[in-house]
Structure formats: structure tokens, C-alpha cells
ZADO-1210 file (C-alpha; in nm, 4 decimals, padded with zeros to 6 digits):
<atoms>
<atom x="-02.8904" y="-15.8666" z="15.6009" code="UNK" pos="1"/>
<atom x="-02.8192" y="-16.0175" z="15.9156" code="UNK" pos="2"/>
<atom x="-02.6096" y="-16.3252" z="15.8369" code="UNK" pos="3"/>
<atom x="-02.3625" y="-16.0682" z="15.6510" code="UNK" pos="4"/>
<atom x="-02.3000" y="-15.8650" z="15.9777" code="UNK" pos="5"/>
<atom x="-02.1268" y="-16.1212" z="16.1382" code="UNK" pos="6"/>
<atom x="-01.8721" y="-16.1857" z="15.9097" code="UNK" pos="7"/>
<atom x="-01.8664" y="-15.7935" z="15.8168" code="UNK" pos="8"/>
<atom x="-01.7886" y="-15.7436" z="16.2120" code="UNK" pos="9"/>
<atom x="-01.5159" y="-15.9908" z="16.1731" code="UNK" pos="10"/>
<atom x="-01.3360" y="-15.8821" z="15.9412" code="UNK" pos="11"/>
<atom x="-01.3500" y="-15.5286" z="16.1182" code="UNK" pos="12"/>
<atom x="-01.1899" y="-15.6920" z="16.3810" code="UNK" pos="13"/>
<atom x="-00.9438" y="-15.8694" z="16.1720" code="UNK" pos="14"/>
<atom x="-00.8248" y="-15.5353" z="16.0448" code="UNK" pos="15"/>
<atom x="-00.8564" y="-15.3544" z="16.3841" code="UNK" pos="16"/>
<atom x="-00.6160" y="-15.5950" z="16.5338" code="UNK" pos="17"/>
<atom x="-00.3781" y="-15.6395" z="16.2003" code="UNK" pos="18"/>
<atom x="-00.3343" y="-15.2081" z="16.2016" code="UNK" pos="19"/>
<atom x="-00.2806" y="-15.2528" z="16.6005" code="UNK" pos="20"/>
<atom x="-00.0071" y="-15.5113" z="16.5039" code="UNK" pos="21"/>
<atom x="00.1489" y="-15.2602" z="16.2651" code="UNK" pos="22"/>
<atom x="00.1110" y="-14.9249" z="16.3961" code="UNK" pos="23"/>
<atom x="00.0006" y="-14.9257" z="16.7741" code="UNK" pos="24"/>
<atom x="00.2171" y="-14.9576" z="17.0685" code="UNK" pos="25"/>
<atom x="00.3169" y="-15.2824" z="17.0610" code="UNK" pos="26"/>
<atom x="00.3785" y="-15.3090" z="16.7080" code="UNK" pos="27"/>
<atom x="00.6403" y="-15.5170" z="16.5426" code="UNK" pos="28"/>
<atom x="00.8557" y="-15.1490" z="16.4739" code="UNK" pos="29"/>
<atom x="00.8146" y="-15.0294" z="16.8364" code="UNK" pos="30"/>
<atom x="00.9237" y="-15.3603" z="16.9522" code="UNK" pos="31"/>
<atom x="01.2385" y="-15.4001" z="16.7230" code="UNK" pos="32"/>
<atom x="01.3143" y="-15.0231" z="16.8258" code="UNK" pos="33"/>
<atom x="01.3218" y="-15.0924" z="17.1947" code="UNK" pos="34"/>
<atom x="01.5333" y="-15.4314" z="17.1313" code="UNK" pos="35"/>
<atom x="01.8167" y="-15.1564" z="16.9632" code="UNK" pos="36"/>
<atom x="01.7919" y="-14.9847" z="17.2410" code="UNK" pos="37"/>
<atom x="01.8228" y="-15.2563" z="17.4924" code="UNK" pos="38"/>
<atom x="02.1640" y="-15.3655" z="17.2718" code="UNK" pos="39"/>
<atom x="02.2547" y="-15.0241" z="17.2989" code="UNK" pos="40"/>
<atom x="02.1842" y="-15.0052" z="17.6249" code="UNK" pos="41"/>
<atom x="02.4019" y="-15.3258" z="17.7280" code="UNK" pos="42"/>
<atom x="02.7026" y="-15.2403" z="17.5450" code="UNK" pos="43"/>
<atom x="02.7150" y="-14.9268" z="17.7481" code="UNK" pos="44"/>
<atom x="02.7201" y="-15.1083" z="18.0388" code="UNK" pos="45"/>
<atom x="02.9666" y="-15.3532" z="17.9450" code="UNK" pos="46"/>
<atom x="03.1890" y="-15.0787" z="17.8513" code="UNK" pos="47"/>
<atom x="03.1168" y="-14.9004" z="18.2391" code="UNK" pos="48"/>
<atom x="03.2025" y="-15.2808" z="18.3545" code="UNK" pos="49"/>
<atom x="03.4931" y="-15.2911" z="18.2719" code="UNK" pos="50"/>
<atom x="03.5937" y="-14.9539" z="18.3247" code="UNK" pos="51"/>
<atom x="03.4735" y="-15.0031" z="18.6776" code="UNK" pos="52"/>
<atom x="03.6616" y="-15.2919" z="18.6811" code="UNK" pos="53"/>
<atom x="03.9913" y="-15.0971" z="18.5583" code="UNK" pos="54"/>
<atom x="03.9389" y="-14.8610" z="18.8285" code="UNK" pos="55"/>
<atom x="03.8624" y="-15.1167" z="19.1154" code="UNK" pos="56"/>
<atom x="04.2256" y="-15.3213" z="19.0377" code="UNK" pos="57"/>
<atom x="04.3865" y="-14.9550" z="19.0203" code="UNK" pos="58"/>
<atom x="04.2097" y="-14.8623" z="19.3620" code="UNK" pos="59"/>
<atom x="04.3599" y="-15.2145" z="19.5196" code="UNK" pos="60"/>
<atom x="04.6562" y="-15.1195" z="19.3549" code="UNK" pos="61"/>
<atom x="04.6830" y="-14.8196" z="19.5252" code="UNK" pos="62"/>
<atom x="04.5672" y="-14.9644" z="19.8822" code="UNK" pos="63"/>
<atom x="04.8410" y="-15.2508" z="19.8625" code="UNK" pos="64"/>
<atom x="05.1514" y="-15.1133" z="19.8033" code="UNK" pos="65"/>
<atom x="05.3504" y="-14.7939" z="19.7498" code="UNK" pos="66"/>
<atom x="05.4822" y="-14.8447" z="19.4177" code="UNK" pos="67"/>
<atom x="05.1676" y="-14.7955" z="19.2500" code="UNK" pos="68"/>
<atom x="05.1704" y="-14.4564" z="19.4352" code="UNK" pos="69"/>
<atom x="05.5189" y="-14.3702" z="19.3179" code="UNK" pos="70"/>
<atom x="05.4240" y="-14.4537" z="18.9551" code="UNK" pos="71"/>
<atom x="05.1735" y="-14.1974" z="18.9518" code="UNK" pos="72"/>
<atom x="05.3378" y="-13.9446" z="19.1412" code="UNK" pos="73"/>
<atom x="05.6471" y="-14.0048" z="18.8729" code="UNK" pos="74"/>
<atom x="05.4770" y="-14.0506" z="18.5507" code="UNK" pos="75"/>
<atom x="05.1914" y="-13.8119" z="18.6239" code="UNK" pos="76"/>
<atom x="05.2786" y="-13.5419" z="18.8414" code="UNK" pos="77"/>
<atom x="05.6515" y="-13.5226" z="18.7328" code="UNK" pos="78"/>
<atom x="05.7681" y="-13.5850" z="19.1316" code="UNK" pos="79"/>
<atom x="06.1372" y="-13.7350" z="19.2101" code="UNK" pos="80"/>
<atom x="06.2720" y="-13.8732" z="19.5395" code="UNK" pos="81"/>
<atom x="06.5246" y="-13.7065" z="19.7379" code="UNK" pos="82"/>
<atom x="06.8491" y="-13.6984" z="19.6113" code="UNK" pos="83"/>
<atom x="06.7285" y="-13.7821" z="19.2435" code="UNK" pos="84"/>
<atom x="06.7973" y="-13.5513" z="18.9517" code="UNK" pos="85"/>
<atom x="06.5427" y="-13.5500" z="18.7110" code="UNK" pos="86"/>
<atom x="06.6567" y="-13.5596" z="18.3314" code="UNK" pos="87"/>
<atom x="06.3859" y="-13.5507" z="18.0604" code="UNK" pos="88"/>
<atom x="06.5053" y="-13.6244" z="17.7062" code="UNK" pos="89"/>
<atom x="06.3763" y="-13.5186" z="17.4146" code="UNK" pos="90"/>
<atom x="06.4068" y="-13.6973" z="17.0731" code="UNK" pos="91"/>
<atom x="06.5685" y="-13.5743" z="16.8150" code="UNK" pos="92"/>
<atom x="06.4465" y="-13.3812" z="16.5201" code="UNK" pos="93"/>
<atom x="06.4873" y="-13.5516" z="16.1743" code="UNK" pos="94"/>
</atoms>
């Protein structure tokens, strides 16, 4: 009886460990669910990159010169300098 408990308590360990590799926390699914949402995680920062990045140029636009200003204020707010007539044309209908 007692050389059989060591190997008996072995492989109780052996499956211990092989269900912790499987289902516990560290598991092969938790870890290939945390690496999808790590990918997930750093294409939505990319994409806040480079929005930032849009934003900053647009910002230094707007601190460097007036034109960028006048853009906006023409395209977006529908604004015309003194003196100007503004003329909006429609296209046709077929």
C-alpha cells in the first residue's frame, strides 16, 4: 500500500495542475481573452491618436493664422465679410 501512494499523489497533482491550466484563472482561455482585449484595447487608442492628433494640427491651425478662422466661420457658421453678398446654389433637379 504505501509505494502506490506516491505515485497515486502524483498523479493527483498532475491533474490538479492540468484542470488549473484549463479552467482556473490563468488558463490558456482567460489568457487568449485578455490578449483580445488588449488588441481591442490598442486599436482604440490608435484611433484617439490620431484623432488627437487631427485636433492638435487644427488647434495650431487656428493659433497661427486667421484663415483657418475664416474657413470655419464661412463653411460652418454660414458668416460673410463686409461688403460680400452671399449666393448659395443649389443643383439642379434631374
Amino acid at each position: 500500500m504505501g509505494p502506490r501512494i506516491v505515485p497515486i499523489a502524483l498523479l493527483v497533482l498532475l491533474v490538479g495542475i492540468h484542470a488549473q491550466l484549463w479552467t482556473g484563472r490563468g488558463s490558456v482561455g482567460h489568457v487568449e481573452e485578455l490578449r483580445r482585449q488588449i488588441a481591442a484595447q490598442q486599436a482604440a487608442n490608435d484611433r484617439a491618436m490620431l484623432a488627437n492628433e487631427r485636433l492638435a494640427a487644427e488647434v495650431q491651425d487656428l493659433k497661427d493664422g486667421l484663415e483657418m478662422v475664416e474657413e470655419k466661420a464661412r463653411s460652418e457658421l454660414g458668416m460673410v465679410k463686409p461688403g460680400e453678398i452671399y449666393v448659395h446654389v443649389t443643383p439642379a433637379r434631374k
